[in-house]
DOKOLKE-583824 format. One record per residue: residue in one letter; y, z, x of N, C-alpha, C, O, CB in turn. Coordinates in steps of 0.05 Angstrom, whole numbers, plus 32768, in hexadecimal, padded with zeros to 4 digits. Atoms other than C-alpha are relative to their C-alpha. Glycine has a CB too. Example, Ala and Ser with C-alpha at 12.3 -4.5 7.8 and 13.67 -1.06 7.14 Angstrom:
BEGIN
A7FE8800080127FA6809C80F68018800080128018800D8027800180197FEC
S7FE87FFF7FF07FEB808F81118016800E7FF1802C80127FFB80097FE38009
END
This chain:
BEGIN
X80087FE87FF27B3D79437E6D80087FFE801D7FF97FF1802C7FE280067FFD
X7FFE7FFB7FE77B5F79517EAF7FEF800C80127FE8800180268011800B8001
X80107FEA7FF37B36798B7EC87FE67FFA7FFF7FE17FEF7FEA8004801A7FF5
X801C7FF7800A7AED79927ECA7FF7801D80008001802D80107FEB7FF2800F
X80117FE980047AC179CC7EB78007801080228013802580287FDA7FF57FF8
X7FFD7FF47FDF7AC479DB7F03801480158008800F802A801480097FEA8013
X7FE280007FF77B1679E37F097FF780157FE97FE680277FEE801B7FE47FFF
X7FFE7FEE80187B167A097ECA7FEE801F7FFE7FF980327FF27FF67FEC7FEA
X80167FEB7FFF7AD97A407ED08007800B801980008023801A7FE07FF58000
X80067FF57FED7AE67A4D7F14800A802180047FFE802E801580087FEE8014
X80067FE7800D7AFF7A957EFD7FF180127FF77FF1802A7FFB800680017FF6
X801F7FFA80127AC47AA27ED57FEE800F80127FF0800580287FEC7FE47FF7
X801F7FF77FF57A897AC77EF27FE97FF07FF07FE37FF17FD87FF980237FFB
X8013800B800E7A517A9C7EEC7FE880107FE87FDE80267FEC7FF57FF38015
X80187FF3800B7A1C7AAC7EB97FF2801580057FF280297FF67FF17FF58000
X80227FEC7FEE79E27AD37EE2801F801780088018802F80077FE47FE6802F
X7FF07FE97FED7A227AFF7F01800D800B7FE9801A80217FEB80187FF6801A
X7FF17FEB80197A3C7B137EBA7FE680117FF07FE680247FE080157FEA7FE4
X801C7FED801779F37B277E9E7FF4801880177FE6802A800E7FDA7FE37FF3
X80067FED7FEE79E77B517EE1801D800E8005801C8013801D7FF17FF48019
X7FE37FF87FF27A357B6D7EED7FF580217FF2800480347FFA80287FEB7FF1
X80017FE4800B7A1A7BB07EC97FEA80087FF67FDE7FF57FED801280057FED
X80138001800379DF7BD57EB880037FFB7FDD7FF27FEE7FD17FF28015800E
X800B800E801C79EA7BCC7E6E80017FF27FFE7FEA7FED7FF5800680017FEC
X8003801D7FFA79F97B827E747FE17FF7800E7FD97FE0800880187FF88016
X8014800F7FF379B77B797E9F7FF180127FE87FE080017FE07FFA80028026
X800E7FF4801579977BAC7E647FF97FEA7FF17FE57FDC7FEE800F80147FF2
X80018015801579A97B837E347FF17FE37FFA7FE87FD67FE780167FFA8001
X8007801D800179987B467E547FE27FFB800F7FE07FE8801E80187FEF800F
X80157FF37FFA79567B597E657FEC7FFD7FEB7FD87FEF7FEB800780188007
X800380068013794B7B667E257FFA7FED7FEE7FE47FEC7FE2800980067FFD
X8003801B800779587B257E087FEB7FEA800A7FE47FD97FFA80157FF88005
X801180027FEF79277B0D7E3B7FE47FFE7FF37FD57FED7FEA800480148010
X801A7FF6800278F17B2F7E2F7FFE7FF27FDE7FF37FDD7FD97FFE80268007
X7FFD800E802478FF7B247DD37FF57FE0800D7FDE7FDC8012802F7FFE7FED
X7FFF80267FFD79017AD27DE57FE97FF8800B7FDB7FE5800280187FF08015
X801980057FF078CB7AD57E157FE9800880037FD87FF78009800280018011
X80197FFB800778907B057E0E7FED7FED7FF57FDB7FE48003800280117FF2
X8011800D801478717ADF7DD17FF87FE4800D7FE17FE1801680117FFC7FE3
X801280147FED786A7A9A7DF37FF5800580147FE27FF78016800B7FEE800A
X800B7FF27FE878577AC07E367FDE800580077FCF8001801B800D801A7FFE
X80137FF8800F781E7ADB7E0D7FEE7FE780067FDC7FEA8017800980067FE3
X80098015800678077A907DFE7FFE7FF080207FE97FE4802580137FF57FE8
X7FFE800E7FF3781D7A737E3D7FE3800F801B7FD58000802980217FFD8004
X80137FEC7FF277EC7AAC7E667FEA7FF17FF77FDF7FE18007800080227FF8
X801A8011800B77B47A8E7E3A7FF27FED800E7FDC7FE9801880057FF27FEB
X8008801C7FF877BB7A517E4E80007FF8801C7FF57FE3802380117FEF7FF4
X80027FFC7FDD77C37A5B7E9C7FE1800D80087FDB8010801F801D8019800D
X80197FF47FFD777C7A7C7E957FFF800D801E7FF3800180307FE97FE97FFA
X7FF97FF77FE7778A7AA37ECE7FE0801980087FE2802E80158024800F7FFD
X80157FF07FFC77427AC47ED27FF27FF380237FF77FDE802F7FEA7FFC7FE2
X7FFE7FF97FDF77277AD17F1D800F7FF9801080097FED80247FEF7FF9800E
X7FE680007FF4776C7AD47F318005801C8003800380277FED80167FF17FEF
X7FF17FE67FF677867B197F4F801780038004801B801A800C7FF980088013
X7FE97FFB7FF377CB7B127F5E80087FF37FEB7FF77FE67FDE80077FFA801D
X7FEE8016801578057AF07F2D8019800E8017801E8025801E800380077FD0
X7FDE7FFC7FE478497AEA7F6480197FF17FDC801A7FDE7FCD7FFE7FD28035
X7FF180128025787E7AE27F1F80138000800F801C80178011800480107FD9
X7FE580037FF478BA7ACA7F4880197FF97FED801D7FE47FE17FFE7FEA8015
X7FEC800A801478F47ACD7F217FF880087FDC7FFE7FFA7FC880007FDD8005
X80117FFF801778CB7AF17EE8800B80177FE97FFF80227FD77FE28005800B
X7FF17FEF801279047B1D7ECB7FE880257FFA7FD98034800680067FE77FDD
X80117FE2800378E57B5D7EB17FE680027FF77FDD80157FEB800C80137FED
X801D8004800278A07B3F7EAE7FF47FFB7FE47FDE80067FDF7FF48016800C
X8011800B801578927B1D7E667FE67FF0800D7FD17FF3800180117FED7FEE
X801680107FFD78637AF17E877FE78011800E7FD18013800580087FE78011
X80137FF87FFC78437B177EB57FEF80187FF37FD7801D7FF4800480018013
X800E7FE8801A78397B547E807FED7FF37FF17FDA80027FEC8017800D7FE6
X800C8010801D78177B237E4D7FE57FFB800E7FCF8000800480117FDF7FF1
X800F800C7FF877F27B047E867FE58020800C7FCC801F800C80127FE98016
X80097FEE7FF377DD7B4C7EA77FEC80097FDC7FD380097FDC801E80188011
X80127FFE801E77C37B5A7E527FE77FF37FFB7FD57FFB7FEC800F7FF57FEA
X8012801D800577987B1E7E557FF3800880177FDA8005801480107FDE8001
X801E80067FE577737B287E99800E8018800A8023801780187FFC7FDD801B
X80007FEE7FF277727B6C7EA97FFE8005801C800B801880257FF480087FF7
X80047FFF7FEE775C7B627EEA80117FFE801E800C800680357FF37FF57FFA
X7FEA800C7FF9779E7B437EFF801180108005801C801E7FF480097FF07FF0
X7FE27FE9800477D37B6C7F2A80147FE78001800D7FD080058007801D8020
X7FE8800B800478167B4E7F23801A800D8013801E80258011800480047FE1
X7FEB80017FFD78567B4A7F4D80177FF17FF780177FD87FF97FFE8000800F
X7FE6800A8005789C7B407F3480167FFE800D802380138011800780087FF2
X7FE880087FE778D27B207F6180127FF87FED80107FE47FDE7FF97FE5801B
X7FE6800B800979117B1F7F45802080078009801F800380217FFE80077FE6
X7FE67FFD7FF6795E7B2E7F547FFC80257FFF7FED80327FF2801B7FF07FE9
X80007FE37FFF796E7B797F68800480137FE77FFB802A7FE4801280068012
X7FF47FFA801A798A7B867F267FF080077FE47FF180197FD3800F7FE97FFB
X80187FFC801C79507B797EF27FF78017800E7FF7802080257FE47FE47FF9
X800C7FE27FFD792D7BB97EE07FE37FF17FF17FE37FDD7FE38013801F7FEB
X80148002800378EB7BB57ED57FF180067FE47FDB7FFF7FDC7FFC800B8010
X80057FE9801C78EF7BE17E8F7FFA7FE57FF280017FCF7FF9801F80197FF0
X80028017801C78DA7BB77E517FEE80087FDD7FED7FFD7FC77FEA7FE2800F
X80057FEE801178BA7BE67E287FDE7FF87FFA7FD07FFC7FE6801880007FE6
X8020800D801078727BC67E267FF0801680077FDE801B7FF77FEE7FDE800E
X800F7FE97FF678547C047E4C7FF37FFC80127FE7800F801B7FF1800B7FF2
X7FFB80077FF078467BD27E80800E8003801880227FF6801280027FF87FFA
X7FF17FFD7FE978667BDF7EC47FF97FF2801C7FF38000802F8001801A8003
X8011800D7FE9784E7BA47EF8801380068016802A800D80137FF87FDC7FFD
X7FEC7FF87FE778677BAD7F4180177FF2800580157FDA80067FF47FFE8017
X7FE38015800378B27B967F468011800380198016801680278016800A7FE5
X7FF380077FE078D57B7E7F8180227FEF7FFA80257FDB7FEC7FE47FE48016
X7FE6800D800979247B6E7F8080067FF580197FFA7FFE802C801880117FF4
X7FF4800A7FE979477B477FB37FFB7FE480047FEB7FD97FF57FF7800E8017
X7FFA80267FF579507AFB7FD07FE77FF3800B7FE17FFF801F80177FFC801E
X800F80077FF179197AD87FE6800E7FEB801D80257FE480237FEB7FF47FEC
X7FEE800B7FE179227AB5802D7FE77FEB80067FD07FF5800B8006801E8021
X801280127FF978FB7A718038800A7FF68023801F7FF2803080007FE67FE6
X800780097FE678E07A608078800D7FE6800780097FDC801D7FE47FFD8003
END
């Protein structure tokens, strides 16, 4: 092997820039998402027992399987979702937690 992965890909659009390059691509992949991830989400909420907690910050939390499951489980719970400008918020649960796109910026 002359080349590595490196030399060779560098044409390519990485991953994350081919599942956001369009809204049906970020649809789609959104989608998949949510299918794969809800159901443990569900389980994983449980187990974070997130009772006299008010806030869930889901950085990076796509179109909100976790915090939907978790917002199910402890009503009391609002929820923000920080993710890339691109994710949509839609997911069909009837759910809609507050959604925020853009970069974060550490101090």
């Amino acid at each position: 092997m002359a080349k590595g992965k490196d030399t060779i890909d560098t044409e390519l659009a990485g991953p994350y820039e081919r599942f956001y390059d369009s809204d049906e691509s970020t649809c789609a992949f959104m989608s998949a998402m949510w299918s794969l991830s809800y159901g443990i989400s569900r389980e994983l909420a449980a187990l974070a027992d997130l009772r006299g907690h008010h806030l869930l910050v889901d950085v990076g939390g796509a179109n909100g399987p976790f915090s939907i499951a978790a917002l199910q489980q402890f009503p009391e719970l609002r929820a923000v979702i920080f993710d890339l400008p691109r994710v949509q918020p839609a997911n069909g649960s009837g759910w809609v937690p507050k959604f925020r796109g853009g970069a974060l910026k550490w101090r």
